[in-house]
C-alpha positions, 0 to 999 in steps of 0.5 A, spaced: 819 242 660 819 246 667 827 248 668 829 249 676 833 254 677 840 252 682 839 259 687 831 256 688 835 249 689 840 253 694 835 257 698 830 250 698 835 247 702 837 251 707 831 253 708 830 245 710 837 245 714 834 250 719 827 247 720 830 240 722 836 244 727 830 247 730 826 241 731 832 237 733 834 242 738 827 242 742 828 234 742 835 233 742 837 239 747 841 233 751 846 234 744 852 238 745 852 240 738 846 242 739 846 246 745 847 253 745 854 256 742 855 260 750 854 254 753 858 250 748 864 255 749 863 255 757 863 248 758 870 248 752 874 251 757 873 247 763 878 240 762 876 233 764 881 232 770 880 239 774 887 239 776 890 240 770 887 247 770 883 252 766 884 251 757 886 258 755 885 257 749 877 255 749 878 261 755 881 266 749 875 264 744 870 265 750 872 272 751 872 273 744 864 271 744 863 275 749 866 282 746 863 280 740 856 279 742 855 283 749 848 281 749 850 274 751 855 277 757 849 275 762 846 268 760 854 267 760 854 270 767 848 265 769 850 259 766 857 259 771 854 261 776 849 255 776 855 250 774 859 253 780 853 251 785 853 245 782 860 244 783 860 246 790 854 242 792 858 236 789 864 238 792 868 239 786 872 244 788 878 244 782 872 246 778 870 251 782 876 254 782 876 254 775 869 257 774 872 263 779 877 264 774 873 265 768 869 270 772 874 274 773 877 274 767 871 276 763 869 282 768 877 284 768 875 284 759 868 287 758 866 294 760 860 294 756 853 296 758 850 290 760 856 289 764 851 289 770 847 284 769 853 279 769 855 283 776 849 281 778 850 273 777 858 274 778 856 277 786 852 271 787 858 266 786 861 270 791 856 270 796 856 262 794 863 262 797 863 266 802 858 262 806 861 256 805 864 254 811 870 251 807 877 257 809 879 255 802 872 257 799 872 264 803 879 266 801 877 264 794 870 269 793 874 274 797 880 275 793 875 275 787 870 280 790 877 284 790 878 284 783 873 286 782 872 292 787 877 295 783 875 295 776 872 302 775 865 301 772 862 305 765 855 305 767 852 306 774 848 301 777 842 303 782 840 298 785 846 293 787 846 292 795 852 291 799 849 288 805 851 281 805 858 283 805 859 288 810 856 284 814 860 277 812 867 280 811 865 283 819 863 276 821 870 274 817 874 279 821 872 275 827 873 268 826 874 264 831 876 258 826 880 252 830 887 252 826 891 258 828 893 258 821 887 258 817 883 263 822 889 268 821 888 267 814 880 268 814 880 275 818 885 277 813 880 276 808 875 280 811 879 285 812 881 285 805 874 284 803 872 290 808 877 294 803 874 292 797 867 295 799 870 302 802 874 303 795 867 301 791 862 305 794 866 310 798 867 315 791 861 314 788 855 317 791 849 312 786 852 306 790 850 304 797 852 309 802 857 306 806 857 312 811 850 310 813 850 308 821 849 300 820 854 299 816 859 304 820 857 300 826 860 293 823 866 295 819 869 300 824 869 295 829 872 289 826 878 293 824 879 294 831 877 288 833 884 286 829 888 293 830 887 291 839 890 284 837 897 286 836 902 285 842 905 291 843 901 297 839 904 303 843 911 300 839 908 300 833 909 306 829 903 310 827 906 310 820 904 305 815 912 306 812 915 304 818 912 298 818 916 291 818 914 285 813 912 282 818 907 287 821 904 288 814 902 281 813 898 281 820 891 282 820 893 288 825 897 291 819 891 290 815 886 292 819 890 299 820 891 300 813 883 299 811 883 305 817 887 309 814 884 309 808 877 308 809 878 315 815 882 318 809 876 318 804 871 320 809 868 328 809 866 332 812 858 329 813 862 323 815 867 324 820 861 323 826 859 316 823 866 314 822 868 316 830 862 315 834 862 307 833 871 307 835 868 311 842 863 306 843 868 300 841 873 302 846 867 304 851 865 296 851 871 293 851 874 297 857 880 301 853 880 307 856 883 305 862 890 302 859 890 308 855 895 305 850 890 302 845 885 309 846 891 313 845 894 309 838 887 308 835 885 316 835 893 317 832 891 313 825 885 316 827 889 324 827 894 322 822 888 320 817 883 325 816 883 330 812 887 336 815 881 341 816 877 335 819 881 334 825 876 339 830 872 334 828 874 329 831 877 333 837 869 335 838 867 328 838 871 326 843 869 332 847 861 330 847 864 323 849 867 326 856 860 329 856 857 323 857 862 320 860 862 325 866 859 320 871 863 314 869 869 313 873 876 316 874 880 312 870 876 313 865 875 319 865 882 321 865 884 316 859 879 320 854 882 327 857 889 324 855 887 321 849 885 328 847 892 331 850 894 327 845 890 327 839 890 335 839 898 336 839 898 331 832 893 336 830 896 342 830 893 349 829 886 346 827 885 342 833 880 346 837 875 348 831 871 355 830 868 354 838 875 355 842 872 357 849 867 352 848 872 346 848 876 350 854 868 351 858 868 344 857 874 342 860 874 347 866 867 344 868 869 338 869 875 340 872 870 342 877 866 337 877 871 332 879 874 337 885 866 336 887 866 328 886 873 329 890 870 334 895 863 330 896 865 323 895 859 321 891 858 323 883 851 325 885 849 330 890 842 328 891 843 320 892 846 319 899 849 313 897 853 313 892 853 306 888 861 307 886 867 308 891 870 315 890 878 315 890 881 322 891 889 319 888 884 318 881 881 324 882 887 328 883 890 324 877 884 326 872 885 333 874 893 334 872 891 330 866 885 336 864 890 342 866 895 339 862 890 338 856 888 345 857 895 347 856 896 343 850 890 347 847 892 353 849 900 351 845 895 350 838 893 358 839 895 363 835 896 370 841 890 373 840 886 367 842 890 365 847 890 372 850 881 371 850 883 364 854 887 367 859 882 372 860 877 366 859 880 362 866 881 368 870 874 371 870 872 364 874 877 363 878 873 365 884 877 370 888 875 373 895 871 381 894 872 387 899 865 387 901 864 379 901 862 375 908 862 368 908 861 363 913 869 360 915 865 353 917 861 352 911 864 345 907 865 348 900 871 353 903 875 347 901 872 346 894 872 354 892 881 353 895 882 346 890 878 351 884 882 357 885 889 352 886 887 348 878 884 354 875 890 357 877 895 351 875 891 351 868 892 359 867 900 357 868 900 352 863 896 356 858 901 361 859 907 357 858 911 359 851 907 364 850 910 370 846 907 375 848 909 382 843 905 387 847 904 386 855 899 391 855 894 388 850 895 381 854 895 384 862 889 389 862 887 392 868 881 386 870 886 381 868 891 383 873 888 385 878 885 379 879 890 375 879 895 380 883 890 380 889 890 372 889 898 372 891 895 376 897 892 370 901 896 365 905 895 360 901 902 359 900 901 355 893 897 360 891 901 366 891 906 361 888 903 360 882 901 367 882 908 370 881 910 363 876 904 366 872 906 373 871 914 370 870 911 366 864 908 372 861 914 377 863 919 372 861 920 373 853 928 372 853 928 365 857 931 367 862 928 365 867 931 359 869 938 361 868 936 365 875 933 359 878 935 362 886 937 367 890 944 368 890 951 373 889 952 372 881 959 373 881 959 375 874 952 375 871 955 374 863 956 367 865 949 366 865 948 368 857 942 372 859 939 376 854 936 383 855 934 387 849 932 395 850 924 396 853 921 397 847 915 402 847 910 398 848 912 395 855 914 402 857 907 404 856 905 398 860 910 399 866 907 407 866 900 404 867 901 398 871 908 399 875 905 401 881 900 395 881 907 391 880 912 393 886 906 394 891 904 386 890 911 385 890 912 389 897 906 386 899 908 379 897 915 379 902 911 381 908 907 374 909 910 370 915 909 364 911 914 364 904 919 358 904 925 359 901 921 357 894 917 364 894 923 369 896 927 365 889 920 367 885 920 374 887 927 374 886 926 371 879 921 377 878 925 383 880 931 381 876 926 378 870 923 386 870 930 388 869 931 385 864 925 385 860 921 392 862 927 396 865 928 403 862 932 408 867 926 410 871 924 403 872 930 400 875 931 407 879 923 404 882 926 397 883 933 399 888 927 403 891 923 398 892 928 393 894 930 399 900 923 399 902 923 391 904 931 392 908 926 398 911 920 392 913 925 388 916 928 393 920 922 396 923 918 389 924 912 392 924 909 386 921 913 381 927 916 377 922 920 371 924 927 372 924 928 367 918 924 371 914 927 378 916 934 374 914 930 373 908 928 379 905 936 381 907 938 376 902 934 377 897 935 385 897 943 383 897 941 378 892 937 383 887 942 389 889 947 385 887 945 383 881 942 390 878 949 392 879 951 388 874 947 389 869 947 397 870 955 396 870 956 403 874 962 403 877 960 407 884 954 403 884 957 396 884 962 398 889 957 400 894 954 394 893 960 389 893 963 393 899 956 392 904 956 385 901 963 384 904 961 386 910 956 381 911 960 375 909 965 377 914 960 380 920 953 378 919 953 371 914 945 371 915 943 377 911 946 374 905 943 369 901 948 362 903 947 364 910 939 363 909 937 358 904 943 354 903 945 353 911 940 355 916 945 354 923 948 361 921 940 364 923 940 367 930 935 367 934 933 374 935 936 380 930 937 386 933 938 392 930 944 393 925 950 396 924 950 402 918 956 399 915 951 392 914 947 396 910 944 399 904 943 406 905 938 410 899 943 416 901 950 413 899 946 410 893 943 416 891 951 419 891 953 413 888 947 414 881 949 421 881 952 423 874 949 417 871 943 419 866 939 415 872 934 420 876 938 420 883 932 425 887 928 420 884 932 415 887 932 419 895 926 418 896 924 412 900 918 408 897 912 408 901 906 402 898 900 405 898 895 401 901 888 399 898 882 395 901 884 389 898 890 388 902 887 387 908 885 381 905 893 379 905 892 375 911 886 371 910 888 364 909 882 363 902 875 366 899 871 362 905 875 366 910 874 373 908 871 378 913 867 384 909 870 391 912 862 393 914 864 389 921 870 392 922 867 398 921 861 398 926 865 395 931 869 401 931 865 406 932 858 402 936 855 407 941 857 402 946 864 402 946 864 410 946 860 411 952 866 405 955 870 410 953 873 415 961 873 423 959 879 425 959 880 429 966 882 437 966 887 439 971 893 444 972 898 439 970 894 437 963 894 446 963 902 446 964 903 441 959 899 444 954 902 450 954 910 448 955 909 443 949 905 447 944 911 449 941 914 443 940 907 441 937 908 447 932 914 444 930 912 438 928 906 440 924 911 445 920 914 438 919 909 434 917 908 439 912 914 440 909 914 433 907 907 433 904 909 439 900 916 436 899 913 429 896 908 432 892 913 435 888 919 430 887 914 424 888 912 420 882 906 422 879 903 414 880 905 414 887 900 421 889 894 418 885 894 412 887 895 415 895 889 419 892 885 414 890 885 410 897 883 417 900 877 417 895 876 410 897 874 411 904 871 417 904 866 414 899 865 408 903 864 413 909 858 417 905 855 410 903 855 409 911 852 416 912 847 414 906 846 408 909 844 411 916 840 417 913 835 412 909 834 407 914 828 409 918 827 411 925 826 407 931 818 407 933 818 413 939 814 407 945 818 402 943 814 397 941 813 393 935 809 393 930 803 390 931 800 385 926 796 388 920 800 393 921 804 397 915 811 398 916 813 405 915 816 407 909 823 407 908 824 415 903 829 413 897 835 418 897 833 421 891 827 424 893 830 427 900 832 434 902 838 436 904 841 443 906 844 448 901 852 447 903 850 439 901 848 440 893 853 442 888 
């Protein structure tokens, strides 16, 4: 008998009950029970009446399949997605919601290795919803891509693209949906979802770069598409925290914050992309010209990049006035204030590593505008222009890039704004000694209106600057150039001059304390402060006072100063007192001061009677006021005693009876009486026994002139004669051979003879006082007269070269004929001169 063991029995059986559920499963696949189990738990968590909602407890028992068996997480992923087409090709919209849901839930629990390729199913439902034409549907497949771009990936994925989006949530930022409520609604998911991909993809550098130009040239547009919907965007605060509840539940709110961060995330290879496509927005749609929304965008722009990347943006928006430099005048003024503004936000990095670069740029299109303004066309070579030039434009983009230069020049520490000056100064086309031009040419008009804002720029570079050491930040160049400009007529000029040189001077602030001329009854009323000369500026008043009181001398003398320059030079005299006196300086400026009363006492200049009342008040002015600050007792009685004398005798020579009321001024000034005068004698006694060098103080000042002053009274740089006329229309051959000889006879004989004495008399004279100044005069005073000497006997050499070199006539008379060689000219180191002329 065959005995049948009960495992085989077992093992028999089993073997059959998988046979048949194989069969059955290839002929029954219509069979719940006996379909896959993934499938069997996805289609568990979905009830039979879609409102009552997603069943958790079959949704906890697929999340537990999930985790247990990751390798099904993809065909789960699959067979939702293809359940949430069908649902919504079938309108069914609860189970839509409900299969979105599941996908989530089970994105936010797996992060296992094959979390991919459910991603993959997952972006694909969102898509789905996303082209859907339903707001409800979009929503829903944003908020879902949301979640999902916060979940921090395990594994990288190299293939995975985000095109679809970028350009689905920017066409959602621009949805033009009839309800208002539901258009709201859908640009605020696409802005969302355009914060959903910068946060997925901005940080890891193996997915898509949305830094490339084509995805940039989407998103940066649509935020600011939202951004430019708010009402009032100069009212807003550029800081997210001050925002309102309800400001942050607008698209405009929204849209700033994606800026914000997207900008905040961005490096240094990035910036360019990031800015160039805001520059194009604002081109397009004719933001520059109201400025408001310009000046909004670049301060989230400012306060959002990183610190070390603002000179970035500062050069994008430098290269976008280049290309811009044809465009209009509004234009054009709304980039440059717009980069006023972005570069005060950036502080001490604005500028970048090219500093004159940035301030090249600016002076050039100053210029150019004053050429636009000067031509009335942007191009030179077109007769017609195809844009209508207004010069009140033009005037208000030049004031606006000579503000933008000293908003710049703020940022810089002392040494590069010393280079900037130095930078400005150096194109400021100032007039030559042995310059020639034609007055009637038509860019004389040009060359004025460069000198005027180049100058008006070098006045806002230097404001607020501290300037420790003068002589490090005026050297010789700089302030001869910019003192041989307050020579012109040009009142403006030689205004903005003297202003200049206050700003630099003036390190106590003190100057608008001593805005006009007037008696300062007590000046400690004033506040002012003054500290001790300290070496450095002794230095430079030992190498540059001269140069100083003579441009000062100089200034006075122009017949067509107002009231505004004389109130300039009167802050300049009392500014040097108390910021580069010591005793010797002071001394100096009383001299000075004396020497101007001289000017207008003599009237060699013939200067109207306004102006020599004029200097009188101001020389009573400044006396007045450096008594006070010397506190020497004899001093100030002296002055205060000339002073009452005035005001009871002669109102005019004072201050009040000047600028204050005009009607006091006679018509014609003759000479005056001693008591209504400074005299150098009585204020010598009065500094004796001071500490202060009164024999120094005795001896009257006498500018030393250079060629240069005689360009004092031409109006501009196009009104400049060269010397070399002059000089050969004095002594032409012509005008010698006009000249009658002088006739000899018995009383020119007689005369001779009786004045020789007297004659011999004066020459004793004159040289005692040669010899007299040689021996008290200050060491500057000889060598500058010196070197005006040296000056002209130069210039008479170069004359006598000139003649020497220059070929003799031909001894017929006739012309040189053609094909003949002109005869050479021998140079001058190959001529031969006499012994007595070689040394």
């Amino acid at each position: 008998m065959h005995h049948v063991f009960p495992q085989e029995v077992a093992w028999c059986m089993s073997k059959w009950v998988n046979d048949t559920s194989v069969l059955l499963a290839g002929v029954c696949g219509c069979c719940g029970a006996l379909r896959p189990r993934y499938k069997r738990l996805v289609d568990n968590i979905f009830p039979e009446d879609s409102e009552d909602g997603l069943v958790k407890a079959n949704m906890e028992k697929l999340t537990f399949y999930a985790l247990s068996a990751p390798e099904k997480l993809d065909r789960i992923g699959a067979y939702l997605a293809e359940r949430l087409s069908r649902d919504v090709a079938r309108h069914r919209y609860g189970y839509v919601c409900i299969a979105m849901e599941a996908l989530d839930q089970l994105l936010m629990a797996c992060h296992c290795q094959s979390i991919n390729l459910f991603v993959e199913s997952f972006l694909k439902m969102v898509a789905k919803l996303l082209e859907s034409d339903k707001a409800a549907l979009q929503i829903l497949g944003t908020n879902s891509f949301i979640k999902f771009a916060n979940i921090e990936e395990d594994t990288p994925s190299y293939h995975r693209s985000y095109d679809f989006f970028v350009c689905r949530f920017s066409e959602m930022c621009h949805s033009g949906h009839d309800d208002v409520a539901d258009r709201t609604k859908i640009r605020m998911s696409g802005i969302k979802g355009l914060q959903g991909v910068v946060r997925k993809t901005v940080n890891d550098e193996l997915q898509a770069n949305i830094w490339e130009p084509q995805h940039m040239d989407k998103i940066v547009p649509s935020l600011l598409f939202n951004l430019q919907q708010v009402e009032d965007a100069d009212s807003r605060s550029p800081s997210p925290l001050q925002a309102t509840e309800k400001e942050k539940e607008s698209p405009a709110a929204l849209a700033e914050g994606c800026l914000r961060e997207l900008l905040g995330r961005a490096a240094y290879g990035n910036i360019k992309n990031a800015i160039k496509p805001v520059l194009m927005h604002l081109d397009n749609h004719s933001l520059w010209e109201p400025k408001l929304f310009a000046v909004h965008c670049f301060k989230i722009i400012m306060y959002s990049v990183q610190s070390q990347h603002s000179h970035l943006v500062i050069q994008q928006l430098v290269g976008h006035l280049d290309a811009n430099s044809k465009s209009a005048a509004k234009v054009r003024t709304g980039i440059v204030e717009v980069l006023s503004e972005s570069a005060v936000i950036a502080a001490a990095g604005s500028v970048g590593p090219t500093v004159l670069e940035v301030f090249n740029i600016l002076l050039r299109h100053l210029r150019l505008s004053i050429d636009y303004e000067v031509t009335g066309k942007y191009d030179s070579t077109i007769n017609i222009s195809n844009q209508i030039i207004k010069e009140h434009e033009e005037r208000v983009f030049q004031e606006a890039v000579i503000k933008t230069i000293g908003v710049f020049a703020n940022t810089l520490p002392a040494y590069q704004r010393s280079e900037v000056m130095l930078f400005i100064m150096g194109k400021v086309p100032l007039p030559t000694v042995h310059q020639a031009l034609d007055l009637r040419k038509p860019g004389d008009d040009a060359n004025r209106m460069i000198q005027l804002m180049l100058l008006k720029s070098l006045l806002q570079v230097t404001i607020g600057f501290q300037s420790k050491n003068l002589l490090a930040t005026l050297p010789t160049s700089f302030l001869e150039s910019l003192l041989s400009a307050s020579l012109m007529e040009d009142t403006e000029l030689r205004l903005l001059v003297i202003e200049i040189l206050l700003s630099l001077i003036d390190r106590q602030e003190n100057r608008r304390k001593l805005s006009h001329v007037s008696l300062i009854s007590d000046i400690s009323a004033l506040m002012l402060k003054v500290e001790k000369c300290s070496r450095q500026d002794t230095l430079f008043m030992k190498k540059h006072s001269q140069t100083l009181y003579r441009y000062i001398y100089m200034s006075c003398k122009q017949q067509n100063n107002s009231y505004i320059h004389y109130d300039a030079i009167y802050a300049m005299l009392a500014i040097i007192s108390m910021e580069l006196a010591n005793e010797e300086v002071v001394v100096d400026l009383i001299r000075v001061v004396l020497a101007l009363q001289e000017l207008s006492l003599n009237n060699d200049d013939c200067l109207p009677v306004w102006n020599r009342c004029a200097i009188h008040a101001l020389a009573s002015a400044y006396l007045h006021f450096i008594s006070q600050l010397t506190t020497l007792p004899a001093f100030c009685q002296n002055i205060q005693q000339v002073i009452e004398t005035r005001q009871t005798a002669a109102l005019y020579l004072l201050p009040e009876g000047v600028f204050e009321s005009e009607n006091s001024i006679p018509q014609s000034m003759d000479k005056l009486e001693k008591e209504l005068l400074f005299l150098q004698n009585e204020i010598s006694e009065a500094f004796a026994g001071s500490g202060y060098s009164s024999d120094r103080l005795g001896i009257p000042y006498i500018p030393q002139f250079t060629d240069e002053d005689r360009l004092s009274k031409r109006k501009s740089i196009g009104e400049t004669i060269s010397l070399q006329v002059e000089v050969e229309s004095r002594n032409s051959p012509e005008k010698e051979e006009k000249m009658p000889a002088e006739e000899i006879t018995y009383e020119t004989l007689k005369k001779a003879i009786v004045d020789g004495g007297a004659m011999e008399e004066q020459e004793r004279e004159r040289r005692r006082l040669v010899v007299e100044k040689f021996q008290k005069a200050p060491f500057e005073e000889i060598a500058a007269h010196c070197g005006a000497r040296a000056t002209i006997l130069q210039s008479k050499l170069n004359q006598i070269f000139e003649i020497t070199v220059r070929p003799p006539p031909s001894p017929s008379g006739s012309t040189i004929g053609y094909g003949q060689t002109p005869p050479r000219s021998v140079p001058v180191y190959e001529m031969k001169f006499p012994d007595l002329c070689v040394y």
